[in-house]
N, C-alpha and C positions, 0 to 999 in steps of 0.2 A: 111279508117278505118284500113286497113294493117298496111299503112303506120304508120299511129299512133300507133297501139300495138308494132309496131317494136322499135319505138322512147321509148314506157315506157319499152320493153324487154333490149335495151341498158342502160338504165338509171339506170335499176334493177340490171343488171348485174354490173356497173360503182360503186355503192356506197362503199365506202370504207367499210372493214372488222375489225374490234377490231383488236388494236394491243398486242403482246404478251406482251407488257411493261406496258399497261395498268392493267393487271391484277398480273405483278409481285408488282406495286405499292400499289393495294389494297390489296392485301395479306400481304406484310413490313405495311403497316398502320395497320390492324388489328389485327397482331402480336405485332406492337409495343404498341396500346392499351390496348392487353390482358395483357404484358409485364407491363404497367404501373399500369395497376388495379392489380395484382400479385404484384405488389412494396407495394402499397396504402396499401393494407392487410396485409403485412409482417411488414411495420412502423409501421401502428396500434397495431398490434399483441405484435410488437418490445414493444414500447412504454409502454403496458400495463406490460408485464412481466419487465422491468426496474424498475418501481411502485411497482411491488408485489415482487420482489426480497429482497433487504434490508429488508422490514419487514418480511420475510419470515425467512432469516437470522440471523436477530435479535430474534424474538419468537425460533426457535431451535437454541439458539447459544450452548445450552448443546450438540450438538452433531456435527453442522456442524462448531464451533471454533476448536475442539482438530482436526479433522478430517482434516481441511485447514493447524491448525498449522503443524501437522505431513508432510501433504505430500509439503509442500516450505520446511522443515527440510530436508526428503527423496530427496528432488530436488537436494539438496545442496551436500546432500552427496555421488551422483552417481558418480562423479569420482572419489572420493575415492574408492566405489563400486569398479568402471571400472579395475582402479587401480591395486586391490588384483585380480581381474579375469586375468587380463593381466599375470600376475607370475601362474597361475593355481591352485586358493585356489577356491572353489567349491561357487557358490551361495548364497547358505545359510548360508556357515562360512564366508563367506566374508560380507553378512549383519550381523550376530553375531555381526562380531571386529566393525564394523563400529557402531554398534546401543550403543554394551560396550565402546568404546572411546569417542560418544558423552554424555554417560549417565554419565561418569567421570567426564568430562570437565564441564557438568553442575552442576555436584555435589560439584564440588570445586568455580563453581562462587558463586552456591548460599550459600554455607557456611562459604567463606572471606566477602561478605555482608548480609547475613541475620542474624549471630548470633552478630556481634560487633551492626548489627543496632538495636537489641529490647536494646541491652545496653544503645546506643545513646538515646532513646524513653525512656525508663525509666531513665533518667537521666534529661528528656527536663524540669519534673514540679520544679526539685530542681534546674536548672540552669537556668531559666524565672526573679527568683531577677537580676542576674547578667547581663545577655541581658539586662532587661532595666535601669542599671544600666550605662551598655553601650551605649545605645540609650538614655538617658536624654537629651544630647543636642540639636539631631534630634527631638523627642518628645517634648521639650520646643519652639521650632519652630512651629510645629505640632499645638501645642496647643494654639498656639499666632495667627498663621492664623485662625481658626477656631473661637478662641473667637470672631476674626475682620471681619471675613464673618456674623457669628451670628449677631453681632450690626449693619452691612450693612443691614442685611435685617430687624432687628428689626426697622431702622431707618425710610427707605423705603418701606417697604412692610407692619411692623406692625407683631406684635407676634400672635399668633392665638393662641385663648382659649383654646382650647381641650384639654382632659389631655393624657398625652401620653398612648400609650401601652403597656400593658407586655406582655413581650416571653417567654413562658416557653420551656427551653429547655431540653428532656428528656436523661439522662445523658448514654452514648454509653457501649454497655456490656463489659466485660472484656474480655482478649485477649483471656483467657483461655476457657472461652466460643466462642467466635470465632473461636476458633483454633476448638474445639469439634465439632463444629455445618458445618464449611466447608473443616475441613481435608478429611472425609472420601470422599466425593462426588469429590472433589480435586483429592485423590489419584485414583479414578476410572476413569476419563478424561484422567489419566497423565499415566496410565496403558494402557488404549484404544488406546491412540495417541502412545504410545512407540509399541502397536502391528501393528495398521498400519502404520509405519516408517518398521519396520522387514519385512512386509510380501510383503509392497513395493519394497524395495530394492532386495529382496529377487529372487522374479517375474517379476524384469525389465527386464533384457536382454531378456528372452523369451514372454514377454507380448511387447514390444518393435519390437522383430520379426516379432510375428506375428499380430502387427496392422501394419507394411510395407508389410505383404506379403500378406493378403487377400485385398489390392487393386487393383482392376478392369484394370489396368493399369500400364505401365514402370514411367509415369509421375505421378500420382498421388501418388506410391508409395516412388520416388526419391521426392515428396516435402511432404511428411506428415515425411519422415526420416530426410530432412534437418528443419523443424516446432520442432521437438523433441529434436534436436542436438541445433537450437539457445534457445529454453527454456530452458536447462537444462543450456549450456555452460553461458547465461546471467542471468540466477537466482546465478548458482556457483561462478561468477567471483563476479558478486555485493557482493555476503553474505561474499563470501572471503576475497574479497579485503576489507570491510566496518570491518571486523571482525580485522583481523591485524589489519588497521589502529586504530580502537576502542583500541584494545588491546596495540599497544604502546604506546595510548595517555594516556592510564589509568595508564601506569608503570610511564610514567613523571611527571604526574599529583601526583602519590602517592609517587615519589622520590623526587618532590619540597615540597609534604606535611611533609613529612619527618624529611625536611631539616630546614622547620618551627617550627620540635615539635607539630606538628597536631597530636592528638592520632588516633589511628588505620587508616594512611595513604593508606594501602592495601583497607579496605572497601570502601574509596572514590574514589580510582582510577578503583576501581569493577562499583559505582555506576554509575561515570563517561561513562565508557565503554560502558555499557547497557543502558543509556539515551542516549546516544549518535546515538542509531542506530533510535530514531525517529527524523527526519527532523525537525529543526526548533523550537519545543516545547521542545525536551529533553536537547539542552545546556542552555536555560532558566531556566528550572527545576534545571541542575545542578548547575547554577549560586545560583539560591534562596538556595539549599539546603545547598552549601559551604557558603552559607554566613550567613545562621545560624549554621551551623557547629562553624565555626569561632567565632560569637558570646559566642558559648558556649565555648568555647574553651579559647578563650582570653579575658583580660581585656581591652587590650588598643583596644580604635575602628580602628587605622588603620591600626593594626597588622589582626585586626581579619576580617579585608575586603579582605586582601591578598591573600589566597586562591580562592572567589572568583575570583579576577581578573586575578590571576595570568592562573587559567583554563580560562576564557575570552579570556586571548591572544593565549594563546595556540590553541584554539577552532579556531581563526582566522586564524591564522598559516594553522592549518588541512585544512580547509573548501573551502578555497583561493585556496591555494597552494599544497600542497601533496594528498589532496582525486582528484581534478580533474588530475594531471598528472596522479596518477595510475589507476583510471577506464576510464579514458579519453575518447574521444568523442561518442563511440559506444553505451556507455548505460548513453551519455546526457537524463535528461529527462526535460520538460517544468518543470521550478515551481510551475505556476498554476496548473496542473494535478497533481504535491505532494501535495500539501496543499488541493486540491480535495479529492485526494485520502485517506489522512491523517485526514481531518475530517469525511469523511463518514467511513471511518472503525472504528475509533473511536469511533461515534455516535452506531454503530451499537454491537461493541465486545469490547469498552473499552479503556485500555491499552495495552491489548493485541494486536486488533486491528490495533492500533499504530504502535507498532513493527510490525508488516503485512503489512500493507499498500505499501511501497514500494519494495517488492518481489512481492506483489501480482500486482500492477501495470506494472513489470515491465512482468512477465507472458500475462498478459495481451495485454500489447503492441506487444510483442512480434509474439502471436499468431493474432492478427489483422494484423498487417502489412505484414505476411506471406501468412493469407486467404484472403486478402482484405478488408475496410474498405465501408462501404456502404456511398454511395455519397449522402445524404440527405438535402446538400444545394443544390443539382442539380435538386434535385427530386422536392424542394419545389419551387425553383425560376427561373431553367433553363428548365421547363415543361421535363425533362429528366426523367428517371429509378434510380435506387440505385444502381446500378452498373458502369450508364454511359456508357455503350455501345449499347442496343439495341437500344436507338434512333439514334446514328453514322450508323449503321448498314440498319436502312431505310432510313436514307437521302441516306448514298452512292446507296442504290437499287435503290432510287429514280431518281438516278442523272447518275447511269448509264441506266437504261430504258429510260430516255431524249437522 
């Protein structure tokens, strides 16, 4: 009987003890669970506020459009800002000059086109004989196809009885009323947005300090300083550079209109200018618009397609060759993500929109790629986190406890 309690005393004492790696491994799996359920809930979360966004956006565009427009304005104009602070012109004189140079500058685009164009517009119903005057031969095609589709399907298909329908269409107010019913409300947006452009610029340098200086840390504050410097430096160089080039294309444009006897040459190299800063839709637009320009303008059809194309090649010229050498590859951005972005700002504010879309993209990316980008094909197909590291982080605990 000794014998034997001594044999199960040895035996008891013999059994191996947990090892410390053991429970380093169930602690990383547990963290990395909690880690992953903490992801689950932030994509869910994510997901829903992306959904409720835009329409949010849309339903207040009254206050959050002038508010967006002003501050990508304000973005733009911070080195200028910087600028006059640099030479010791104080804060607030310094967004003064800056807010009165951009309100000039605006005031002379929209009055080389907006007053020749209500000209252009009233002029369009007495110059409609003569368009199609000029368009007969196209229209005589036009209307040769169409008879011969009709008798196709009359042949084949068979005319169907019904009697057509009438549209009535209720005839649109006059300008005068328009002008009464949206100036006022216009000029309060365009008031509100020119104060917050002022009071921005005004509070950057010190609003700018101190969001670097209440950071927690030497590295958090050195990358929220460098996060400010590329947003500001890649809103400014785009709007810059895109601004020039707009604006030379427009003097060429209205120096070949010119040279054709196009009336009011300036207001189309204006229009030009300003369609130009939407990707992809606005040379379209300005194509349509010169080429009814042209139409009214001239009698012979191939005189009056001129204009058009002659902006066409031009456009090509730009688009090819001198816009990518001078913003060059820094502030590349995918196509797909403009036309992304270019229709949902659209759908959302417009026209205006439009013009937004690629400042506000480019904000965007900006600030993503500086805070990091959530890894969400990892999370959905690599059983991994939205960050991508906590599950790195258990394996290697894993594998160093083995």
């Amino acid at each position: 009987m000794r014998r034997l309690r001594g044999n199960e005393a040895q035996s008891e004492t013999r059994t191996p003890a947990p090892e410390a790696g053991d429970g380093l491994h169930e602690s990383s799996s547990s963290a990395y669970r909690r880690d992953r359920l903490l992801a689950g809930l932030t994509l869910v979360a994510g997901a829903g506020l992306a959904l409720a966004v835009p329409f949010a956006l849309r339903a207040g565009a009254e206050f959050f459009l002038p508010v967006t427009a002003a501050l990508v304005i304000a973005i733009a104009l911070v080195p200028l800002l910087e600028w006059f602070e640099r030479r010791r012109v104080p804060s607030g004189l310094a967004a003064l000059i800056c807010l009165l140079l951009f309100i000039a500058i605006a005031n002379l685009a929209v009055a080389s086109i907006v007053l020749p164009a209500t000209e252009w517009v009233r002029l369009l119903p007495e110059r409609i004989p003569r368009i199609r005057e000029t368009l007969d031969p196209l229209l005589d095609v036009y209307a040769s196809l169409e008879r011969f589709i009709d008798d196709m399907f009359e042949e084949f298909g068979g005319a169907s009885g019904g009697t057509p329908r009438t549209v009535m269409v209720e005839p649109p107010n006059s300008m005068l009323d328009l002008m009464a019913t949206s100036a006022p409300h216009a000029l309060v947006q365009m008031f509100f947005g020119l104060l917050v452009i002022f009071f921005f610029l005004a509070g950057w340098t010190r609003m700018r300090k101190q969001t670097i200086t209440t950071r927690t840390s030497f590295d958090g504050a050195m990358t929220t300083a460098r996060v400010i410097q590329q947003v500001v430096d890649a809103t400014s160089t785009y709007l810059g550079t895109i601004t020039l080039v707009n604006v030379s294309m427009g003097a060429v444009v209205a120096l070949i209109l010119w040279l054709l006897d196009m009336p009011t040459p300036m207001m189309w190299g204006g229009i030009v200018a300003v369609l130009n800063y939407i990707p992809y839709l606005g040379p379209i637009a300005s194509v349509l618009l010169l080429a009814l320009g042209g139409l009214m303008a001239f009698a012979d059809p191939w005189v009056a397609l001129l204009p058009a194309l002659t902006f066409a090649g031009i456009h090509l010229v730009e688009a090819n060759i001198i816009t990518p050498s001078l913003v060059g590859r820094r502030l590349t951005i995918n196509p797909l993500l403009i036309l992304v972005a270019l229709s949902f700002w659209a759908w959302v504010w417009g026209t205006t929109g439009a013009l937004l879309a690629v400042p506000l993209l480019i904000i965007l990316k900006t600030v993503l790629d500086a805070a990091g980008r959530p890894d969400i094909a990892g999370f959905l197909f690599e059983d991994g986190t939205l960050t991508g590291t906590a599950h790195e982080e258990a394996e290697e605990g894993r594998r160093s406890s083995e």
